[in-house]
N, C-alpha and C positions, 0 to 999 in steps of 0.2 A: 607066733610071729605076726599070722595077721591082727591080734588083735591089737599088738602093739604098735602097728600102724596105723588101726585105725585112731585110737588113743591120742599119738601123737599128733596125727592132722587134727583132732578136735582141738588140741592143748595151743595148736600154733594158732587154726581158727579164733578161741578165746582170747588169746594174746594179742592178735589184731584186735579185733571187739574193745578188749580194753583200753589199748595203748590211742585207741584214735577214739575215744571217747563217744563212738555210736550209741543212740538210742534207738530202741526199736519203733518207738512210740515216733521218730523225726523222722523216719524215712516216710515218704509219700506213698499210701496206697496205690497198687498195681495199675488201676485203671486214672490217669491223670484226668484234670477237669479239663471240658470241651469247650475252651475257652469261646468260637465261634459258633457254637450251638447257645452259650446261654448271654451271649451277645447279640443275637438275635433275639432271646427271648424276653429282655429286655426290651428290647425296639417294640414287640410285640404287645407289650402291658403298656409302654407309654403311651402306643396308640389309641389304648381303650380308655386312657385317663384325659387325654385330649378330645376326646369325644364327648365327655359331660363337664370338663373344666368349667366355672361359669368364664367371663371375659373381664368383670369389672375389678381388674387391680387384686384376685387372692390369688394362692397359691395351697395345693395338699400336703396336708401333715400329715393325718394319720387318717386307718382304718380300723376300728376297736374290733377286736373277737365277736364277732357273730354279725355283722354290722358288712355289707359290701361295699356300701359310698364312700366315697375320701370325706373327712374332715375339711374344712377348706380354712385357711386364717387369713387374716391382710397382713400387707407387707412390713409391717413390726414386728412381726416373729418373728422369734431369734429362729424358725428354721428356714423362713421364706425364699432365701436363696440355694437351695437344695433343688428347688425342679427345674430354676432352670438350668443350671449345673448341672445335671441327669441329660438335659436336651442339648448341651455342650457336647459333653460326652458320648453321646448317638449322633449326634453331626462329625466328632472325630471317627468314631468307630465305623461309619459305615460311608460318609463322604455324601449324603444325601444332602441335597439344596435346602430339602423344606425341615430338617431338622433345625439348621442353621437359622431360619425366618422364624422357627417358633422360639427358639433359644433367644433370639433377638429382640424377640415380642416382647419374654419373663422376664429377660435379663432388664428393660429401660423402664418397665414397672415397676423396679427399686430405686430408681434415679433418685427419686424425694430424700433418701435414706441419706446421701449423700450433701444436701442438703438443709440438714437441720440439726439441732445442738443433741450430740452423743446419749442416749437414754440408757444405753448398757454397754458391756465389751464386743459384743456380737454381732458386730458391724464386719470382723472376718468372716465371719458365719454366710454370712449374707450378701456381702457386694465382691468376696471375693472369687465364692466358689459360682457364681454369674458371670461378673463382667472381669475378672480375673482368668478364667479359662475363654473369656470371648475374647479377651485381648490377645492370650495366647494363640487361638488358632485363627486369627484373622486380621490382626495387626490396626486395628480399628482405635482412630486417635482420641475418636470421643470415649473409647471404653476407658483409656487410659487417665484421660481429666477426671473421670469418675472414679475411679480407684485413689490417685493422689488426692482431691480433694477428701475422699472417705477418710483416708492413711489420717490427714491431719485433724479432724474430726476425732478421731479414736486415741489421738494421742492427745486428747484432753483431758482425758482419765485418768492420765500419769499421775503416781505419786514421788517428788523424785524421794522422796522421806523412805518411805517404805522401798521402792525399789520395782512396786511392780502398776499395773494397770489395775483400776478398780472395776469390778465384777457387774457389782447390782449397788447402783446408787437408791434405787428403791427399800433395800435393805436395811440402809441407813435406821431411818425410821419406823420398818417392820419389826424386826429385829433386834435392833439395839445395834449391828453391826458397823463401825464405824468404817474403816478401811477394808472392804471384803474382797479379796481374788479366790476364783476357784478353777481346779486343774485344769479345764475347759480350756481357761484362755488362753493355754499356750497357744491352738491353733489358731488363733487368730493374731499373732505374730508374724505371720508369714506376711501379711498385709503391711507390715511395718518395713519387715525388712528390704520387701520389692521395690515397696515407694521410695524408700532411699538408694534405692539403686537404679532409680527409672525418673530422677529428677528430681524426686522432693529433698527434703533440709535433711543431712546425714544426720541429724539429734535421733530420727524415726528408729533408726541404725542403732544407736545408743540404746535407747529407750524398749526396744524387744530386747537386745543383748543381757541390760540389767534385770528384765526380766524374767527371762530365763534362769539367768543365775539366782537370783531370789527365787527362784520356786524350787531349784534345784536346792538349797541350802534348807529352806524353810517348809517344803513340802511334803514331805518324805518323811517315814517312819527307816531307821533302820536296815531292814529288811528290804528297804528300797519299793513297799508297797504305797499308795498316795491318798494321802487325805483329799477331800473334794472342798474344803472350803479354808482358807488360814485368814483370822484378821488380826487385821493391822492399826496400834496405833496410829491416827491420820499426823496428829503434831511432831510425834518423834520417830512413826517406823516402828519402833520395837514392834515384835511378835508380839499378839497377845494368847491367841489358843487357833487348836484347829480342829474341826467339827465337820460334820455330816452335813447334806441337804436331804441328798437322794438313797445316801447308800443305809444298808440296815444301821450303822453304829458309826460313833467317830473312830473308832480304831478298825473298825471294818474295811475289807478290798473293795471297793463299789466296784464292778468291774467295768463300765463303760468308763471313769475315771483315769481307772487304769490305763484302760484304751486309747484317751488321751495324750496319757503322757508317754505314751511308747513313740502313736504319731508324732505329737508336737517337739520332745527331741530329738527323735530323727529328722525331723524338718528344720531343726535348730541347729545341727549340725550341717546338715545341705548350708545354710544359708550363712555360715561363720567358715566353716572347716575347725572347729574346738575340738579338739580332740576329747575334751572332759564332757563331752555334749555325747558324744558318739557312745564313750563307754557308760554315762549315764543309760542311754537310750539300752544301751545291752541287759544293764542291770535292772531295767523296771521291766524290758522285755523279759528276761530272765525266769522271773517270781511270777510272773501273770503263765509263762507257758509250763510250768512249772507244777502247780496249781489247775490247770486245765483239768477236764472231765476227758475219759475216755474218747468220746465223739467230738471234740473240740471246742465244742459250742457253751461258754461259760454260762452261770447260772448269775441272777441279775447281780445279786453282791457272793465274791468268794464264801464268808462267813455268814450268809441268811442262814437260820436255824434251820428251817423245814428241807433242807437239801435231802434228797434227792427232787422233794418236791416242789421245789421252787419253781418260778417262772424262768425259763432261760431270757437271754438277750441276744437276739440275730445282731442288732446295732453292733455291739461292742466285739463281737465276731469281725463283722465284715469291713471295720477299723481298724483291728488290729493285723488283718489281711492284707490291708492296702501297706499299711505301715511296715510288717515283716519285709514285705517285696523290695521296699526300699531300703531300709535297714540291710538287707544279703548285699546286698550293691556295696557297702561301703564297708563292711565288717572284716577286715584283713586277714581272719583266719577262718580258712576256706571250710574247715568241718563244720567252725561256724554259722558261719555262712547260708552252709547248707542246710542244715536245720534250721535257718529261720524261714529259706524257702519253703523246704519240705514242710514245715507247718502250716504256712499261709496257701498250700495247694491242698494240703490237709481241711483245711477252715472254709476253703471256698468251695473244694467238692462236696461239704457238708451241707454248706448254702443252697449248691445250686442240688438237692437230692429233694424227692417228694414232699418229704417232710417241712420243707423251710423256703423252696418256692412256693408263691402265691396262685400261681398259673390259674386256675379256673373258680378260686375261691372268691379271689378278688382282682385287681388292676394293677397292684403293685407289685414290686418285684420278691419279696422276702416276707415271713410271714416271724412272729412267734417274737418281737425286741419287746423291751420292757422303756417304760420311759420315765415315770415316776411312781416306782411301789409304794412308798411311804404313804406319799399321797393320794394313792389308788388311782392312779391317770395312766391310761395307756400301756395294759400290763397284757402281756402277750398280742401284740397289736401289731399291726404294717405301719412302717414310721418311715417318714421318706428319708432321713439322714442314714439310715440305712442301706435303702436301695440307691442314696449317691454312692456310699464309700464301696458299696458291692460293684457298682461298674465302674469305680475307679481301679479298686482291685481287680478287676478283670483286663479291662485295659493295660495297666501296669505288668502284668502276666504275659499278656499278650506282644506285648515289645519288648519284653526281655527273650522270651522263644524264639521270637524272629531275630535274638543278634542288636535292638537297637537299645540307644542311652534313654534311660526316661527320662522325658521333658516335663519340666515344671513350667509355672505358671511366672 
């Protein structure tokens, strides 16, 4: 008799387990990330990176494996607006004065960008996550002439032919590539659709809409996994193929790509309410969590040969962290829901663990992103678009715990 009780509580256990679709792998490890501990330790590393920044007009990219100093580029890098975005984000997280004054300093050293005729898509890259979050937490008039001016600037890469925003005009003739978009650009739609909603020409409006929809139609394998680069006849639009840059293969997962397009349709849906954006954004979240490594933390492309020995990627980690947190917010079916939580606390307690903070190695916040294998640049390295999306993730963590709406930009 007792064992047929016990029996039956397993049977009913099991039955729950399956009927609600639990994975063991989505529930959040016992000990949750301290989200105020490694928000301060952030504060911590940016101090040390202020302390050798030079002054004239660059900003840090990277720090290569073995190497403690920041890289430093001029404000043409497509990653240039990531520090001060980083000193945004520590001016919200902690409310200190002199974040805000160094934030302010980065952020009108892009001002030129704004400027001058479009060189690539990565003008969101750049003036939004700066003067895009300064405008958010400080209501500053002149941030926002800089952002509407950028918005139309970048919408001169429209194709309306093709449907989307052209990539790397440089391409053109490197290349052979005539019309090139690569998954990237989704996030820097968000710049599109702000500015049409904060004064500019509602066309801006149009113009990321169709573009989403074009990458959503034309970017994607199947499986819902993303190619990283499609081109496009420039005369008629057609498709013509779609190809790799960075990632091992063209039918390969690049997995920072991935990461991409999980953020940028979640943000595509923020900014429409598409319902076919939202379930998209599920579907590429899907096959990327999917696909995951036991410890979270993807290896730079799904499909690199040498797996287990590959480089991981912290970058495309602590992207798709930011990106789960908000994605739970809007997913109407609460199991769901929850595991995409419980993944992205999964992802970030991995971050923030010995192994992938920087703490005494270097300045930066995260160690171990990969940035271009192919090309041998920056493979197991400190990348700052990493350490942004790491404290935007954490942030975002941070005001869902307390009860509040995430505020966008």
């Amino acid at each position: 008799m007792m064992v047929t009780k016990k029996v039956s509580v397993f049977l009913i256990l099991m039955l729950l387990f399956i009927s609600t679709g639990t994975s063991w792998i989505g529930h959040t490890d016992s000990e949750s990330v301290d989200v105020n501990k490694n928000l301060d330790y952030c504060a911590r590393q940016a101090r040390k990176t202020l302390l050798h920044i030079p002054g004239n007009a660059v900003m840090p990219r990277n720090i290569d494996n073995g190497n403690t100093a920041w890289r430093y580029v001029p404000i043409e890098d497509w990653t240039s607006g990531f520090w001060p975005g980083i000193l945004w984000y520590l001016y919200e997280a902690t409310g200190d004065e002199q974040w805000r004054k160094e934030a302010d300093k980065y952020s009108r050293m892009l001002t030129p960008l704004s400027q001058r005729t479009a060189l690539d898509h990565d003008l969101g890259f750049q003036m939004f996550s700066s003067f895009g979050n300064g405008y958010r937490l400080t209501g500053d008039t002149t941030y926002k002439e800089v952002i509407l001016r950028t918005a139309d600037t970048l919408a001169t890469l429209y194709n309306q032919k093709a449907g989307t925003i052209r990539s790397w005009p440089g391409m053109v003739k490197e290349n052979g590539w005539p019309h090139n978009t690569i998954i990237d650009n989704m996030i820097n739609l968000e710049l599109l659709f702000w500015a049409s909603k904060h004064g500019a020409n509602k066309s801006l409006y149009d113009i990321a809409f169709r573009h989403a929809e074009t990458t959503m139609n034309n970017h994607f394998r199947p499986d819902y996994t993303s190619y990283h680069v499609v081109l496009y006849d420039t005369l008629t639009g057609r498709k013509i193929k779609a190809v790799t840059h960075q990632g091992f293969a063209d039918e390969s997962m690049w997995s920072r790509g991935q990461a991409w397009a999980i953020y940028g349709f979640t943000m595509t849906y923020r900014e429409t309410r598409e319902q076919r954006f939202l379930d998209f954004a599920q579907k590429v979240a899907d096959v990327y969590l999917e696909q995951l490594p036991e410890d979270y933390i993807p290896y730079w492309d799904f499909n690199a040969p040498g797996i287990p020995d590959e480089p991981r990627d912290a970058s495309a980690a602590a992207i798709t962290a930011s990106a789960l947190i908000e994605l739970s917010q809007y997913t109407a079916d609460k199991i769901k829901a929850s595991h995409y939580s419980d993944m992205a606390e999964n992802i970030l307690k991995q971050l923030s663990a010995n192994q992938y903070q920087s703490r005494i190695t270097n300045s930066a916040f995260l160690l171990h992103s990969a940035g271009h294998k192919p090309n041998g640049t920056e493979i197991d390295a400190s990348i700052i678009y990493a350490d942004y999306y790491y404290i935007e993730a954490l942030l975002r963590l941070k005001k869902i715990r307390e009860g509040k709406a995430l505020v966008h930009k």
